[in-house]
C-alpha positions, -999 to 999 in steps of 0.1 A, spaced: -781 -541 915 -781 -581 920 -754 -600 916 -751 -622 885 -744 -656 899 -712 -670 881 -732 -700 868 -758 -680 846 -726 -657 837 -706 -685 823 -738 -701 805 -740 -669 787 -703 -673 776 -708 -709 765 -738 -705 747 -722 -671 731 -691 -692 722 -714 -721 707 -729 -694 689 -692 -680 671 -682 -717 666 -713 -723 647 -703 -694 623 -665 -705 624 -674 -739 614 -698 -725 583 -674 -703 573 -651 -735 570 -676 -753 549 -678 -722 526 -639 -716 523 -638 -752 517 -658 -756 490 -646 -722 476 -610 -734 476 -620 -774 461 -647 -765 439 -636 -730 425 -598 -723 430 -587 -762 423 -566 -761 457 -551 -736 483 -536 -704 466 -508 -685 481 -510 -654 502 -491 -627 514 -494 -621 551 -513 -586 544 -534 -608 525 -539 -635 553 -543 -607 579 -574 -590 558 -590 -627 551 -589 -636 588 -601 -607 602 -625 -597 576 -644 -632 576 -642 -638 612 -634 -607 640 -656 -582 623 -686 -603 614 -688 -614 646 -687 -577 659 -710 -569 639 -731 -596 648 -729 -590 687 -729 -552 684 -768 -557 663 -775 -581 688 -766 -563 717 -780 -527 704 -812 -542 687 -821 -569 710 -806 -558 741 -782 -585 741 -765 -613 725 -782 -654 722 -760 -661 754 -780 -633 775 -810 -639 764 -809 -680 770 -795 -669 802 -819 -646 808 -796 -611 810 -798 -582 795 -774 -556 783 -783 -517 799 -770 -485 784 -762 -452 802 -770 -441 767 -785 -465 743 -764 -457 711 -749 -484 684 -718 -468 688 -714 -479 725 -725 -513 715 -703 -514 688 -671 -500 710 -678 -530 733 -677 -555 710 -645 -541 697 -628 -542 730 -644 -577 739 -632 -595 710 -599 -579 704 -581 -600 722 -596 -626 691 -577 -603 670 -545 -596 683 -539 -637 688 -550 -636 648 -521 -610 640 -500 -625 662 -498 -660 648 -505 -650 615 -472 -626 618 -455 -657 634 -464 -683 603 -444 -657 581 -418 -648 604 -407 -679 622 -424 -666 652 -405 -637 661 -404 -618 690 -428 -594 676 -456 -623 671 -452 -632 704 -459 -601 721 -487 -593 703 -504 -630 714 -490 -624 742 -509 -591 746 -541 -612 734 -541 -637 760 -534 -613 788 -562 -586 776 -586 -621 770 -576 -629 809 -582 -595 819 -616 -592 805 -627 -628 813 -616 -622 853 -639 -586 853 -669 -602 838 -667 -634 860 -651 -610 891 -670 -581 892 -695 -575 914 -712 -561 886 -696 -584 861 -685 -552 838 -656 -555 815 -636 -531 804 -654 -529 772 -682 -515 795 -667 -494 813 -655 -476 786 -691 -482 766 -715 -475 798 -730 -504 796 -739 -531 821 -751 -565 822 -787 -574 843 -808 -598 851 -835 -595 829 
């Protein structure tokens, strides 16, 4: 096993990140023209309602997205550029897909958390649960930078690993 030097590790996040803000930023666009051109303004939602929107048009299309990526092409465009791979104990889209779960739930939980906290004046509640976010985001950030293998918890629990390709 070689080490992953922590320069090609954090090109892969950047370009990976370049990668979700290019979506984010269509997906803007496309709400934006929805909400001018078809609904004459911003409607009103319930928080249920803001919940499902937020993570249904951004959290699970990108897990989607990096779980194809990663099962189909053995990694996502940040690996690749960077010239990694992804390696399974046992090459299944389920393990792929578990990953990318754990990996960008931390997106999620600061979603529900300031979601909650727009409709409830920020209560306690909100801010544990992006509290929560943040701390699972540091955790998994510090094992894939740390690591001597660079494995998150997301592969750990997945078996999967990150190589140099």
């Amino acid at each position: 096993m070689i080490n992953i030097p922590f320069r090609i590790r954090f090109k892969e996040l950047l370009v990976d990140y370049v990668v979700i803000l290019a979506y984010l930023l269509l997906l803007l666009i496309v709400n934006l023209g929805i909400i001018y051109f078809i609904l004459d303004g911003i409607p009103e939602y319930t928080e249920m309602q803001t919940q499902l929107i937020a993570a249904f048009t951004s959290v699970i299309p990108i897990i989607l997205l990096f779980s194809y990526l990663d099962y189909f092409k053995s990694g996502s465009v940040g690996k690749r550029v960077s010239g990694l791979k992804l390696i399974y104990k046992k090459r299944r889209f389920i393990s792929s897909l578990t990953r990318n779960i754990i990996k960008f739930l931390p997106w999620q939980l600061g979603h529900i958390g300031v979601i909650h906290g727009m409709y409830s004046d920020f209560s306690i509640t909100s801010i544990v649960i992006m509290n929560s976010g943040t701390l699972l985001g540091l955790i998994l950030l510090f094992m894939g930078l740390s690591r001597k293998d660079k494995r998150h918890l997301g592969d750990l629990i997945a078996g999967t690993k990150v190589e140099l390709h």
